[in-house]
Residue, then its C-alpha position, 0 to 999 in steps of 0.5 A: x500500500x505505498x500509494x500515497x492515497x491509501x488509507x493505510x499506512x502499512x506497505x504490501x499486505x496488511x494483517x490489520x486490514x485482512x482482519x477489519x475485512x473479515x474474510x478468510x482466504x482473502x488478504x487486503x492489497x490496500x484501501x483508499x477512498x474514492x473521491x468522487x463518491x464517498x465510497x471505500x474501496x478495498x482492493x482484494x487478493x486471494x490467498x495464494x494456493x495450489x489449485x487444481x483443474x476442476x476437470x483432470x485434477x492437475x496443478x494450473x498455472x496462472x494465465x492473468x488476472x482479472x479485477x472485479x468490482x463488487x459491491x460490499x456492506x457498509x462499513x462505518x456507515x459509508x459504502x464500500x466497494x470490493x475490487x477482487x483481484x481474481x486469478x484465471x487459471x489455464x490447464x496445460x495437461x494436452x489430454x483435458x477439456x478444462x481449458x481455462x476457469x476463473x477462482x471462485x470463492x462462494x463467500x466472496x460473492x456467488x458468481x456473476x454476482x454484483x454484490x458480495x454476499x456479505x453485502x447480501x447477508x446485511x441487506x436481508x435482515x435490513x428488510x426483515x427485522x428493520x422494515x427498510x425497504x429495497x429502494x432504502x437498502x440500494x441508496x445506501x449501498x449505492x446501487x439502483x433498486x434492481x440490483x438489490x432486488x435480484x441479489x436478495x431474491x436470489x439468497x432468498x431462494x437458496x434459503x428456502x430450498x433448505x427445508x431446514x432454514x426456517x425453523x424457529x429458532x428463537x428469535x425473530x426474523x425472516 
C-alpha cells in the first residue's frame, strides 16, 4: 500500500486490514477512498494456493488476472466497494477439456454476482427485522433498486430450498 492515497499506512499486505475485512482466504492489497463518491474501496487478493483443474485434477498455472468490482456492506456507515483481484487459471495437461476457469470463492460473492454476499447477508435482515425497504437498502449501498432486488431474491431462494432454514429458532426474523 505505498500509494500515497491509501488509507493505510502499512506497505504490501496488511494483517490489520485482512482482519477489519473479515474474510478468510482473502488478504487486503490496500484501501483508499474514492473521491468522487464517498465510497471505500478495498482492493482484494486471494490467498495464494495450489489449485487444481476442476476437470483432470492437475496443478494450473496462472494465465492473468482479472479485477472485479463488487459491491460490499457498509462499513462505518459509508459504502464500500470490493475490487477482487481474481486469478484465471489455464490447464496445460494436452489430454483435458478444462481449458481455462476463473477462482471462485462462494463467500466472496456467488458468481456473476454484483454484490458480495456479505453485502447480501446485511441487506436481508435490513428488510426483515428493520422494515427498510429495497429502494432504502440500494441508496445506501449505492446501487439502483434492481440490483438489490435480484441479489436478495436470489439468497432468498437458496434459503428456502433448505427445508431446514426456517425453523424457529428463537428469535425473530425472516
Amino acid at each position: 500500500m505505498t500509494d500515497s492515497t491509501s488509507l493505510c499506512p502499512a506497505s504490501g499486505s496488511c494483517s490489520s486490514c485482512d482482519a477489519w475485512l473479515g474474510l478468510s482466504g482473502v488478504r487486503v492489497l490496500e484501501v483508499v477512498e474514492d473521491e468522487g463518491q464517498g465510497r471505500l474501496v478495498v482492493r482484494v487478493d486471494p490467498v495464494l494456493d495450489v489449485v487444481g483443474c476442476p476437470v483432470c485434477g492437475v496443478v494450473v498455472y496462472v494465465r492473468d488476472r482479472a479485477q472485479v468490482r463488487l459491491v460490499d456492506a457498509l462499513s462505518f456507515g459509508r459504502p464500500v466497494a470490493l475490487v477482487w483481484v481474481k486469478r484465471r487459471y489455464v490447464c496445460l495437461e494436452s489430454s483435458c477439456a478444462g481449458g481455462t476457469f476463473v477462482e471462485q470463492d462462494e463467500p466472496v460473492a456467488a458468481l456473476r454476482a454484483l454484490l458480495t454476499a456479505r453485502a447480501v447477508s446485511w441487506a436481508v435482515p435490513q428488510l426483515c427485522r428493520e422494515n427498510a425497504s429495497i429502494s432504502g437498502v440500494a441508496r445506501q449501498l449505492g446501487l439502483v433498486w434492481k440490483s438489490v432486488c435480484r441479489a436478495v431474491r436470489a439468497w432468498l431462494g437458496q434459503l428456502a430450498a433448505d427445508p431446514g432454514t426456517f425453523r424457529w429458532r428463537g428469535h425473530a426474523g425472516c
